[in-house]
TIGUBA-160692 format. One record per residue (C-alpha): x, y, z; residue in one letter; residue number from 1. Coordinates in steps of 0.02 Angstrom, whole numbers. Layout:
REM TIGUBA-160692
x,y,z,lovex,banu
X,Y,Z,a,NUM
...
This chain:
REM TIGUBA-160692
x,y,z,lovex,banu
-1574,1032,1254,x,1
-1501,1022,1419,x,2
-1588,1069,1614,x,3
-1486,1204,1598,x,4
-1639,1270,1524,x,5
-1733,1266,1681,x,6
-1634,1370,1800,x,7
-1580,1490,1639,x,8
-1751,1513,1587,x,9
-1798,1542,1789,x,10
-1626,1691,1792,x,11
-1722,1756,1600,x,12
-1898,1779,1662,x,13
-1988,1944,1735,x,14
-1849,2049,1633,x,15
-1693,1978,1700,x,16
-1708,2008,1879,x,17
-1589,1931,1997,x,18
-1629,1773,2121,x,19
-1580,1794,2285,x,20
-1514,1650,2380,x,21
-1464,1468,2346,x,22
-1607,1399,2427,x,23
-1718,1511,2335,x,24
-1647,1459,2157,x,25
-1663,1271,2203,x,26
-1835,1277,2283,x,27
-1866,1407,2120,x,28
-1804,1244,2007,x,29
-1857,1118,2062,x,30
-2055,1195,2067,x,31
-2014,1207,1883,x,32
-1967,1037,1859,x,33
-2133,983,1942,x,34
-2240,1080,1853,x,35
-2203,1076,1685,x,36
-2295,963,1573,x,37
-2205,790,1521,x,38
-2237,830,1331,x,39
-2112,996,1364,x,40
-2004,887,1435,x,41
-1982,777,1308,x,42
-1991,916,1168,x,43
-1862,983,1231,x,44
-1783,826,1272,x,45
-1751,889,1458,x,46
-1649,779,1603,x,47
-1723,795,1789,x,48
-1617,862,1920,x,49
-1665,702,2037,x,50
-1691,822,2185,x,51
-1675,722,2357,x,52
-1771,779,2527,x,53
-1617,869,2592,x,54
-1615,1014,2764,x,55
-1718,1134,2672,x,56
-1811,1032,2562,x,57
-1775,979,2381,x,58
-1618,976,2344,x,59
-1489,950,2168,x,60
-1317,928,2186,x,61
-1308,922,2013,x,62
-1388,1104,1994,x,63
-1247,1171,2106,x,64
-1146,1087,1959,x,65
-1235,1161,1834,x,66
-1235,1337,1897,x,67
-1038,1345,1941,x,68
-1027,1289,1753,x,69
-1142,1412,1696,x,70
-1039,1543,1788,x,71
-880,1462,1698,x,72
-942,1491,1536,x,73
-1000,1672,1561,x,74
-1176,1644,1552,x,75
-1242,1687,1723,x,76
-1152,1819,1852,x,77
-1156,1738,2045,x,78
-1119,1883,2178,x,79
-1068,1837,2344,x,80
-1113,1916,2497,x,81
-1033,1870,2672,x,82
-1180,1914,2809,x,83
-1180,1946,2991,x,84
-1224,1756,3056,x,85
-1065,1714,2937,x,86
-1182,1618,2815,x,87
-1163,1679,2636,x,88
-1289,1748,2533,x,89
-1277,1706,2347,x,90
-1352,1810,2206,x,91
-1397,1762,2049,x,92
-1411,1838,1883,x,93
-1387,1821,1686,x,94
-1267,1911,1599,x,95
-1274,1955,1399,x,96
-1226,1803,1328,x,97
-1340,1727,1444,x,98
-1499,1811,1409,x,99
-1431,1772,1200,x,100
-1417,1580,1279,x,101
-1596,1578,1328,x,102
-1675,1688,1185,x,103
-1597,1560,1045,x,104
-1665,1413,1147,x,105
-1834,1473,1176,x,106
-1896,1621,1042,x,107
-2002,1749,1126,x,108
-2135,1721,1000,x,109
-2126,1500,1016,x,110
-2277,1461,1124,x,111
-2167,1361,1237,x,112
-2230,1305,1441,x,113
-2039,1345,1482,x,114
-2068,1518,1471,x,115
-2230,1536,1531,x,116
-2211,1439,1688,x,117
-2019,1524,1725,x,118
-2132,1687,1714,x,119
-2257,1644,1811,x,120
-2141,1547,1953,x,121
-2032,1682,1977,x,122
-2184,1818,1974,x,123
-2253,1706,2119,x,124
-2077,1674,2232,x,125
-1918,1794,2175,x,126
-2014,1924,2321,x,127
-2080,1819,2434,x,128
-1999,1761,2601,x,129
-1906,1608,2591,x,130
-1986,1540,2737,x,131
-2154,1555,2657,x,132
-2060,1487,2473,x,133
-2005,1338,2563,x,134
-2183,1317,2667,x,135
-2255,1307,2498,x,136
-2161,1166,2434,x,137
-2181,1081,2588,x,138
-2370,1105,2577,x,139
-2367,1025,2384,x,140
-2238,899,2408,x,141
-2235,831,2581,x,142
-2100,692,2549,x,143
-1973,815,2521,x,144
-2004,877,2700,x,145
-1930,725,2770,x,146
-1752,771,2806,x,147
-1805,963,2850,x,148
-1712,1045,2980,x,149
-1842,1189,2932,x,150
């Protein structure tokens, strides 16, 4: 398997809906990362995304990697939108193949933590404010504060 599986499985839960935001996806990731058991892990023979305390937290250079290839290969659709402060806001969402990507890697009916805890993440933060996303992680890991500009 490949962490691939971690933001795919994130884009696949509560029916496909779209993450909104960079940040978001990151913070969204790397919560996932934390949280899932090191037996899944190692099941599914998963890499960590070595996030580093970065301006807004935990960040992955290497999961900007992985999504533009992601995008590349037609798995995942990444809308740009140019906004008023002239930041850009980047959506997020899987495409066909995409949701086929995830469903042969993790059967709906294999009792897998993946699933459950992409599910449960994104029922928790895909709505929420970012500020109170990123307060969160800050709360429950306080070393990745340290470089905040939050």
């Amino acid at each position: 398997m490949h962490r691939k599986l971690l933001p795919m499985a994130l884009l696949h839960a509560c029916g496909g809906d779209q993450i909104e935001g960079r940040t978001r996806l990151q913070k969204l990731v790397f919560l996932m990362e934390q949280e899932l058991d090191e037996e899944a892990k190692t099941a599914l023979n998963l890499p960590d995304y070595n996030f580093i305390p970065y301006d807004y937290g935990p960040f992955s250079k290497a999961l900007y990697d992985d999504l533009d290839s992601l995008e590349e290969d037609g798995l995942i659709r990444v809308e740009e939108e140019d906004m008023a402060d002239g930041k850009v806001k980047y959506t997020y969402q899987l495409t066909d193949d995409g949701k086929s990507w995830v469903d042969q890697r993790l059967p709906q009916d294999a009792p897998n933590s993946v699933r459950e805890r992409a599910e449960a993440l994104k029922s928790e933060f895909n709505g929420v404010l970012l500020s109170d996303l990123i307060d969160t992680v800050y709360a429950e890991y306080p070393k990745y504060a340290e470089n905040s500009v939050w």
